[in-house]
N, C-alpha and C positions, 0 to 999 in steps of 0.2 A: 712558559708553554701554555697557548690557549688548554682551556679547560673541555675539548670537545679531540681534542689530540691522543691518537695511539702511539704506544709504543714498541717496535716488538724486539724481542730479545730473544739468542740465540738458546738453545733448550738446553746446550754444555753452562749455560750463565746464568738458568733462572736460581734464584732464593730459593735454599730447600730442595734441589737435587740430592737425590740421593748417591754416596758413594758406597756401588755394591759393593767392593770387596772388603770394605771395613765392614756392612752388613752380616757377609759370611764368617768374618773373624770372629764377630758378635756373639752369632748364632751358635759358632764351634764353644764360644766360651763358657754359653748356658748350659747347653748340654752338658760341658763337663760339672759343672758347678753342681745343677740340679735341684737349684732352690726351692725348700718346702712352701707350698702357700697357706697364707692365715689370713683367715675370715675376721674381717672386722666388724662384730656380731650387731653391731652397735648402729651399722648402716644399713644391717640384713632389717631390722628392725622397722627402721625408719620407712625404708622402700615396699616395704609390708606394708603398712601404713598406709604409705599413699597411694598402692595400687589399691587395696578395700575402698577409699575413697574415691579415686577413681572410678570403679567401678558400681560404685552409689551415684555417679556423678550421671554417667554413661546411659543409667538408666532413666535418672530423670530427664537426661538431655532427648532421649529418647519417647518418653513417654508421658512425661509431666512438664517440661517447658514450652514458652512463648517461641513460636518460630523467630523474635527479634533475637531472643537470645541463643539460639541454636546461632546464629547470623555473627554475634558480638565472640562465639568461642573462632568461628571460624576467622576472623576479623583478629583477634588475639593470636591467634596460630600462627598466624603469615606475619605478623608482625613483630612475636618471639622469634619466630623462626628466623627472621631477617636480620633482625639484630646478633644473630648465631652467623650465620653464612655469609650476610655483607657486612657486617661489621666485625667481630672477632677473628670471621677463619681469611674471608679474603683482601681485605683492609688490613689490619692489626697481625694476623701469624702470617700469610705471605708475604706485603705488602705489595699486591698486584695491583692495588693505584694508590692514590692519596686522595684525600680530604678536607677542606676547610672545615676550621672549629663550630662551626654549627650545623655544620654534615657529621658529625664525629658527636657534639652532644646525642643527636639524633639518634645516633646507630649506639650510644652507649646507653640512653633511657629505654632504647624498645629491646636492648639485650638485657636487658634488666627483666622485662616479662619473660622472658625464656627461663631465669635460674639455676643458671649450667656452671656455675664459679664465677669471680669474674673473669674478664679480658684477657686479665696479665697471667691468669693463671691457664685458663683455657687454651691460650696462644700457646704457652711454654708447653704444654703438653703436646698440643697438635706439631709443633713446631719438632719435637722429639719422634713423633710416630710418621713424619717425613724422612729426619734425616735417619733412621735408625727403624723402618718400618720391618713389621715382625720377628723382632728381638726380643731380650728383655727390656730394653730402653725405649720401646714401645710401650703406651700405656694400657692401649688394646689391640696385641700381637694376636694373629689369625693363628698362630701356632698353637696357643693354650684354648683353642677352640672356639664353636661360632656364639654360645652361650658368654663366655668369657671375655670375647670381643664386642657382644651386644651392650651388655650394662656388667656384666660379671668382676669388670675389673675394679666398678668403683663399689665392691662389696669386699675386695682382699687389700692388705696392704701393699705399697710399692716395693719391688725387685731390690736389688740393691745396684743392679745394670741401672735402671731407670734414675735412681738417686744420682748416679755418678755422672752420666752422662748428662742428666737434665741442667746439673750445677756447671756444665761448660757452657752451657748457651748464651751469648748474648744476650740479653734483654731492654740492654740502656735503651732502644729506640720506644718501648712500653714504659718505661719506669717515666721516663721524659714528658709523655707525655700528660698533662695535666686532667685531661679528661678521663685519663684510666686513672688516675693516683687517687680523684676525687670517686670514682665508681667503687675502688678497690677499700679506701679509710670510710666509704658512707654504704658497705654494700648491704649488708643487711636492712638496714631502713630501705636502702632503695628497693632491692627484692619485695619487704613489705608492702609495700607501696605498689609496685608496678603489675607485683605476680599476683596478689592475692589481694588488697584492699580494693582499687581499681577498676579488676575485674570484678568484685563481688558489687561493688556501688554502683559503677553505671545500667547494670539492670532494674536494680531495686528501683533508683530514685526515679530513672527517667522511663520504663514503660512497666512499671511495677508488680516485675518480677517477687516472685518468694525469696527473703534471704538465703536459705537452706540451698534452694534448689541452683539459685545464682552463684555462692560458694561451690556447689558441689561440682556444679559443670563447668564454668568460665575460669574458676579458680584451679581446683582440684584434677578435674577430668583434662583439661586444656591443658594444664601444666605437663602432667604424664603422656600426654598423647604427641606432645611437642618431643617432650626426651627421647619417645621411643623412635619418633622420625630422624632426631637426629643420630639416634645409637644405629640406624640403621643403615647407615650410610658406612659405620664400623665395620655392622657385619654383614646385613644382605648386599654391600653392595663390594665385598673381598670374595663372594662366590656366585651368584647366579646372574648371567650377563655375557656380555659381548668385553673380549680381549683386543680390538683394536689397536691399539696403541702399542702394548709392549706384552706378550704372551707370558712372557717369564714373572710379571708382577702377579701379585694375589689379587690387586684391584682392578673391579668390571666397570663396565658400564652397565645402569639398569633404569629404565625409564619409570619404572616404579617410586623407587627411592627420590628421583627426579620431583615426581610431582609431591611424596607426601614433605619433602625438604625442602622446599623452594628452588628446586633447581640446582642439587647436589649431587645431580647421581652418576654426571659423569666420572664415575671416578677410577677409570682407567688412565682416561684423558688428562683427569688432575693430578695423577703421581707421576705421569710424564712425561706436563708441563706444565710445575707447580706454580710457575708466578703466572699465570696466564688469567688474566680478571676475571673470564668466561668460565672458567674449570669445566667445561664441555663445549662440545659443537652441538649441541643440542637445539634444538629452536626457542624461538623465547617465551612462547607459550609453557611449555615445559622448565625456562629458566627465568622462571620470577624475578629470579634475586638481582642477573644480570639485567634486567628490564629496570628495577631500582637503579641500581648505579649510572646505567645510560642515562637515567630521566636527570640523574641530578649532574650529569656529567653536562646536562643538556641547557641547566639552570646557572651551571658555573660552579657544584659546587664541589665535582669531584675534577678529577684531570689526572694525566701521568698515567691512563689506563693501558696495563700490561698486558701486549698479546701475540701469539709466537706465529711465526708466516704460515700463509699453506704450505708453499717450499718445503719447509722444516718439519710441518707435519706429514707432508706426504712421503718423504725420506725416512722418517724415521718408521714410519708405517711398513713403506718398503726392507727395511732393515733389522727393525726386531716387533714387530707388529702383524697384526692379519689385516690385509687390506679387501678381503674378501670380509670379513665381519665389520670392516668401518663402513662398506658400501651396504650390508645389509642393516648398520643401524641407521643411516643417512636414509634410507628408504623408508625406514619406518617410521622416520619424521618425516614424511613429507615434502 
């Protein structure tokens, strides 16, 4: 199949449809269950940490750096970020297109600036908060609230729902691949490397920034300002937004979350219709990430891009969706 080729697929057929009523059987089961939660003090710790620095980071980027480098965080941002959204969540956990192996090194060195776990692990989890979204097999279920769903959950330990369920999933199509096996046995050096050495040196050496201040902002500040975009797509974008798509989900669309994630905030759109390589109708000003993959789609080096008809969207809008809220966010793109 040329590499400049769509494909669309019906929304009963995407990868990662949800099956509600095993959701509600889910949900009946927690309740009854009513697992205590425990703090794992040990990452309360850590996250401490790094927001203080952070916010040491935040203020020299503000008041004590070279405008290059205010340039090179924002440069890092969109480039962690992308390695988060087109390489792990829409490549690797849907698989809403495919890749050639030097599209795929690509998306797996600039997810390495992000340091969000790697791939195989990131994938498994997203992969769980699809099929089993606001359960306990959810990793951040909108149920245990919007604190919980933002970063909260990677401060408690795992459910015992999330264990059991997470150990049915597939993953041979991850384990298989060689570029995630090499990400997954070298991730720490590579984290080293991409998130924090990287960024700290190309200030310093090449328009001779402060060590300190390079660390603090490109490093430090970059890194947390990246999480919290992507945690936000957990949680601002399961409550304030437009219900398009399907009323009855937790997930909005919010042109917010849009731009600070590169293009994730459709995400109404994307729980329903998960393989869809766009994850929004959104313009592409607003969706970065889909501007990447078309470029390279456009280079040869992606193809197989998954995307579901208007037909299909507009039906489904007509039948569990507001199509009065699709037309008022279609307006407000432009």
């Amino acid at each position: 199949m040329s590499s400049g080729t769509r494909v669309e697929t019906l929304v009963e057929d995407q990868f990662l449809s949800a099956n509600i009523e095993e959701i509600r059987r889910m949900q009946e089961e927690s309740r009854r269950r009513n697992e205590k939660t425990e703090i794992v003090w040990r990452n309360v710790a850590l996250f401490f940490a790094l927001h203080v620095g952070a916010l040491i980071g935040l203020v020299q980027l503000i008041g004590y750096s070279r405008w290059l480098t205010v340039f090179w965080v924002f440069v890092l941002h969109v480039l962690g970020s992308m390695g988060v959204t087109g390489g792990a969540h829409r490549l690797w956990a849907h698989r809403s297109y495919k890749a050639r192996f030097p599209m795929r090194v690509f998306l797996m060195l600039i997810n390495s600036i992000a340091f969000q776990n790697d791939i195989i692990e990131w994938a498994r989890d997203h992969r769980c908060h699809h099929k089993w979204t606001d359960t306990d097999a959810d990793p951040h279920s909108t149920n245990r609230g919007m604190f919980f769903a933002h970063m909260g959950w990677l401060l408690v330990k795992k459910r015992t729902q999330l264990k059991v369920q997470g150990a049915k999933l597939d993953l041979s199509d991850l384990t298989s691949d060689p570029v995630l096996m090499f990400q997954r046995k070298n991730y720490l050096p590579l984290v080293g490397i991409f998130c924090f050495a990287i960024p700290t040196f190309v200030p310093v050496y090449f328009w001779g920034e402060s060590p300190l201040i390079a660390f603090y902002t490109a490093a430090l500040f970059r890194y947390c300002f990246t999480l919290h975009a992507t945690w936000c797509i957990n949680s601002v974008s399961h409550w304030i937004g437009w219900k398009a798509y399907d009323v009855d989900a937790s997930s909005v669309d919010n042109l917010w979350t849009s731009v600070a994630a590169v293009g994730e905030g459709g995400h109404n759109f994307h729980h329903t219709f998960p393989q869809d390589y766009r994850t929004s109708e959104h313009t592409e000003y607003l969706n970065w990430t889909r501007v990447l993959i078309d470029t390279a789609a456009d280079w040869g080096l992606v193809y197989d891009r998954k995307t579901t008809s208007e037909a299909a969207i507009a039906r489904q809008c007509a039948k569990h969706g507001d199509e009065g809220a699709r037309q008022d966010l279609l307006k407000h793109l432009g």
